[in-house]
Legacy VTK file of the C-alpha trace (Angstrom):
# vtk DataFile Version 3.0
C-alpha trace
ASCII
DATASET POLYDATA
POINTS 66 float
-9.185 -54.979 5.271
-11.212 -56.389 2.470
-9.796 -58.510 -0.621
-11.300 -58.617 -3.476
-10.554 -60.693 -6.763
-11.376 -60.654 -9.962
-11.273 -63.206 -12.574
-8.860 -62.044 -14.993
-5.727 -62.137 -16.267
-3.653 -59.118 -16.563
-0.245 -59.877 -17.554
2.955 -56.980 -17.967
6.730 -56.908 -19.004
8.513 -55.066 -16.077
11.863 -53.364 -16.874
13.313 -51.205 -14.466
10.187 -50.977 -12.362
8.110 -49.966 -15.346
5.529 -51.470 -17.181
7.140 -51.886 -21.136
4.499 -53.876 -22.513
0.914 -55.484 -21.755
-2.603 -57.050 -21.927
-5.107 -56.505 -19.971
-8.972 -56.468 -19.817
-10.550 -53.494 -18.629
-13.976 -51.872 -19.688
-14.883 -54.806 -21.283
-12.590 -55.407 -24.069
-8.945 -56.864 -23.784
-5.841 -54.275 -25.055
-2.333 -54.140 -25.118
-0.048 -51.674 -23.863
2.272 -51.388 -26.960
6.118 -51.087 -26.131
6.343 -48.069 -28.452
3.928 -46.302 -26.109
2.997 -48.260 -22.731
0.106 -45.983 -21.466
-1.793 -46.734 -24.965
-4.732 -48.669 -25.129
-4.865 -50.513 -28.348
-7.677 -53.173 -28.257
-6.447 -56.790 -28.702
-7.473 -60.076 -27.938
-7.114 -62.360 -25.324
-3.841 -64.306 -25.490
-2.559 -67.308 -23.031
0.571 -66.375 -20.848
2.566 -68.970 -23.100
2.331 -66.534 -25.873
2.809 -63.356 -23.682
5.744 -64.915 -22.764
7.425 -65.557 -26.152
5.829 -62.226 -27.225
7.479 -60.208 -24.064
10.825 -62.327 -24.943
10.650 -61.549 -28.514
10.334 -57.505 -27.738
13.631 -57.943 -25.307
15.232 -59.185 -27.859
13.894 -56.579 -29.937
15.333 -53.957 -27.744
18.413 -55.697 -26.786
18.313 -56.672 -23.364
18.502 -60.510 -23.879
LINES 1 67
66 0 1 2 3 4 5 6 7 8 9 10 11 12 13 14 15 16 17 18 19 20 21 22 23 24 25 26 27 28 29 30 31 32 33 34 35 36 37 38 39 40 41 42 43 44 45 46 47 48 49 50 51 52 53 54 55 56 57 58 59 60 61 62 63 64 65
């Protein structure tokens, strides 16, 4: 088996088992997976996990589970 790695950082909000809400970088340009509609691709830029964090905390709060 071959691993391979990539230097990236792809970061999602799993509820469930299911991706609510992400960034990524793919094709070249970073995008977010909106909440409203998780399989979007809505270019973005790059954010640090500290602020994915209190961005993914601020949309569960948004949609009540914390």
């Amino acid at each position: 088996m071959q691993i391979l790695k990539k230097k990236k950082t792809n970061m999602a909000l799993i509820v469930g088992g299911q991706r609510i809400y992400g960034i990524d970088k793919e094709g070249g340009f970073y995008h977010e997976h909106p909440l409203e509609k998780p399989s979007l691709h809505v270019e973005t830029e790059q954010i640090g996990i500290e602020d994915f964090v209190i961005k993914s905390l601020d949309l569960l709060k948004r949609i009540h589970l914390i």
